[in-house]
N, C-alpha and C positions, 0 to 999 in steps of 0.2 A: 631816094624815096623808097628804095626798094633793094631788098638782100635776098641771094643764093640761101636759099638752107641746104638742099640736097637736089639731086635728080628730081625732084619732085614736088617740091614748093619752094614757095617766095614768102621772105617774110615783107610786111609792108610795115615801113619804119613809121610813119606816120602816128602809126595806136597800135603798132607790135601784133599785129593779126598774120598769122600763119594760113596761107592760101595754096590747098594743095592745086595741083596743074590738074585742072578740069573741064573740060570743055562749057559744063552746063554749070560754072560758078560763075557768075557774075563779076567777083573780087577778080580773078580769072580773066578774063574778057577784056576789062579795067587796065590788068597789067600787061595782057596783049598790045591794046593801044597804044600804052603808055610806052611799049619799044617801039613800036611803031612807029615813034613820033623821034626816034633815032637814038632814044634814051639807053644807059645799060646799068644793068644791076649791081651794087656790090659785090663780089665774091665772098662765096662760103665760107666762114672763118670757121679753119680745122678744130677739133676738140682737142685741148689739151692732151699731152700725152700723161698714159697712166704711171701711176708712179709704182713700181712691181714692189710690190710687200718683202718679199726677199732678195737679195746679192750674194754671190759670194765676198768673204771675205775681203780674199786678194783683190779682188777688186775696187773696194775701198779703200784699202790701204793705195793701191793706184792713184785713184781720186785724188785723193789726198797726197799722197806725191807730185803729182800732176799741179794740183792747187797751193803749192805751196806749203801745206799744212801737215805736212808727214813729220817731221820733226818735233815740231809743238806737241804734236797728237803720243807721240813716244815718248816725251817728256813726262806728257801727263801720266800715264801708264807707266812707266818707270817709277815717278813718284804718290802713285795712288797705293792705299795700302787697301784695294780693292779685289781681292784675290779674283773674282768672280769677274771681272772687268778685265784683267790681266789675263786671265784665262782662253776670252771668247776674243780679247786680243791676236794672242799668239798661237792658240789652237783651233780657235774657232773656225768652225768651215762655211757659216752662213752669217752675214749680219740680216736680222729682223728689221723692218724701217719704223715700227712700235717698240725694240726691246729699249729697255734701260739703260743699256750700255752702250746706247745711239742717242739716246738721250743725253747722258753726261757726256759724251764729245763732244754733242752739238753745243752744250751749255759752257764746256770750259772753251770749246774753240772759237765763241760769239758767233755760229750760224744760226742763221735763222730757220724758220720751218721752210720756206720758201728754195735756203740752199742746200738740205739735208731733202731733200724731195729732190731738187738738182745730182745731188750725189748719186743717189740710187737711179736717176735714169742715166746720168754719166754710167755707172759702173755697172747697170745693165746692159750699154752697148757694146762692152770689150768682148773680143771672142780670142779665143786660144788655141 
């Protein structure tokens, strides 16, 4: 009936009203009784993690080791007559999670947007 948002409200699933913890709300008082009566709340469902705009390189290329996918990914790049691609490849020191050439990975490697968002919080958490 009732969900954790933070230290400081309850959301009530019932019509999604957001009730901060206050003594003189009524909504409040409601969800007081309502433990009261031995009930407990759902737990806070954490926010999404952010998905960091930039990685290093090597770090994708990890990823992508890690996944299976380092090979395919070097094929592609071997056979692209994409200089510019072949470039931010092999010299590149940052991939962008908007550039173009995250783009066509994702597209020749069939990722979705779902696992290219995956990738860059994978390959934000390697430390070195």
């Amino acid at each position: 009936m009732y969900r954790l948002l933070d230290e400081y409200s309850v959301l009530r699933l019932t019509d999604n009203t957001s009730i901060p913890f206050s003594s003189d709300n009524t909504d409040y008082q409601e969800y007081l009784a309502w433990l009261a009566e031995g009930n407990t709340p759902e737990p806070i469902i954490p926010p999404p993690p952010a998905i960091p705009p930039q990685v290093p390189m090597w770090a994708v290329r990890t990823v992508l080791q890690n996944d299976g996918l380092f090979d395919q990914a070097q094929t592609l790049i071997n056979e692209t007559n994409d200089n510019a691609l072949k470039n931010v490849w092999e010299y590149g020191n940052f991939a962008d999670r908007n550039s173009r050439a995250i783009s066509v990975l994702a597209i020749e490697l069939s990722l979705t947007e779902t696992q290219v968002d995956q990738m860059f919080i994978d390959a934000n958490n390697f430390s070195v």
